[in-house]
ROTI-436681 format. One line per field, with one value per residue (C-alpha): residue number from 0; residue in three letters; x, y, z. Coordinates in steps of 0.1 Angstrom, whole numbers, plus 5000, padded with zeros to 4 digits. Example, Ala and Ser with C-alpha at 12.3 -4.5 7.8 and 13.67 -1.06 7.14 Angstrom:
<atoms>
keti <- c(0;1);
vexdo <- c(ALA;SER);
X <- c(5123;5137);
Y <- c(4955;4989);
Z <- c(5078;5071);
</atoms>
This chain:
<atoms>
keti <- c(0;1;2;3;4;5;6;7;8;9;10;11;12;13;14;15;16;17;18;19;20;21;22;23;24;25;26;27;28;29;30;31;32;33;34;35;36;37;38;39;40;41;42;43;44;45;46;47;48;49;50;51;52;53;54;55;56;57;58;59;60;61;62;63;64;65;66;67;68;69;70;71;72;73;74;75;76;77;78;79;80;81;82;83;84;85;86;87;88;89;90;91);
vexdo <- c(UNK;UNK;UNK;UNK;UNK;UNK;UNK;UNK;UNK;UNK;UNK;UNK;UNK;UNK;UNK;UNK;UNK;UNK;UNK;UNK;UNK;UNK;UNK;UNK;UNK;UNK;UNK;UNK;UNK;UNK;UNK;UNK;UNK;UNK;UNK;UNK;UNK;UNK;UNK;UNK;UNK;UNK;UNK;UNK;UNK;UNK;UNK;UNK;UNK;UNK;UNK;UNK;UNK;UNK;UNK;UNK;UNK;UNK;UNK;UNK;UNK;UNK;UNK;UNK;UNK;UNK;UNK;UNK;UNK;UNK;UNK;UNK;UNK;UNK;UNK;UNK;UNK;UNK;UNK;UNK;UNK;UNK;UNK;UNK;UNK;UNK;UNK;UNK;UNK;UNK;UNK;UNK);
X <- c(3254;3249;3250;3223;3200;3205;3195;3164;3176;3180;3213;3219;3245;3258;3258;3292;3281;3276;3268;3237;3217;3216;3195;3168;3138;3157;3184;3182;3204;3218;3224;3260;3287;3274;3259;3227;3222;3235;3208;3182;3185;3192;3155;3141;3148;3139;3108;3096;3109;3095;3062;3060;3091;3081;3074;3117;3126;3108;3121;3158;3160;3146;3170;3196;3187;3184;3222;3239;3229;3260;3256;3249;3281;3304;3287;3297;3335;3338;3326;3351;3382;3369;3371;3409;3419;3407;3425;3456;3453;3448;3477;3453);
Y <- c(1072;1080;1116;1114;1089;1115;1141;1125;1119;1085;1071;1057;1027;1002;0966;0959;0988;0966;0999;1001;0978;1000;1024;0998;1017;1052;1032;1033;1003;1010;0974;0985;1014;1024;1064;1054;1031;1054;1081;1055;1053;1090;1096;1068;1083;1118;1111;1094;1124;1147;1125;1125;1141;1135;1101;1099;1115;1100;1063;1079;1087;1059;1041;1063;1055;1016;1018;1043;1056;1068;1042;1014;1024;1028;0995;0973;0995;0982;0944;0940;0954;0931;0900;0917;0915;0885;0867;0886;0867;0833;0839;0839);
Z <- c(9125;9161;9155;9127;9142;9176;9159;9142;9110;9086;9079;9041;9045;9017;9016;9037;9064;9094;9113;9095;9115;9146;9127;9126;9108;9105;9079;9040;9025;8988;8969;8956;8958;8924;8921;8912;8934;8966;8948;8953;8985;8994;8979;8996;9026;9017;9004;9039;9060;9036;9040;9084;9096;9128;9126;9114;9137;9165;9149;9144;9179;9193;9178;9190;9224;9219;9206;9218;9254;9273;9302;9279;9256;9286;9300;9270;9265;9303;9298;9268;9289;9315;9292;9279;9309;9320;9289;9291;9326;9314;9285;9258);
</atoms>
């Protein structure tokens, strides 16, 4: 996901694909793990890139940014060993 919305590009994700909401605009959502369905989706987002490639790509990456900037990544990897560590503390 990162590596497609970072390079401009949608992202097609299923139903259970938590991931999917860090694509924001740049994300296609198929109903159910079926080929059609997944096919559906594929040419939903094809046929908007094909319409204003730009404007997916500038979306894609902007939502690459939002989610997964470097220093905001190794921010929120740092905050959760903090709380680990705190807990492991406290016996938890």
């Amino acid at each position: 996901m990162a590596e497609a919305l970072s390079a401009g590009r949608p992202v097609v994700v299923g139903p259970t694909n938590g991931t999917g909401v860090y694509g924001g605009d740049a994300t296609y959502w198929f109903d159910e793990y079926e080929p059609a369905s997944v096919a559906a989706a594929m040419e939903r987002a094809l046929t908007t890139t094909l319409a204003d490639p730009a404007k997916v790509a500038s979306v894609a990456r902007a939502e690459a940014r939002r989610h997964f900037d470097p220093a905001k990544v190794a921010e929120a990897v740092a905050n959760a060993a903090r709380r680990a560590i705190v807990q492991k503390a406290r016996g938890k």
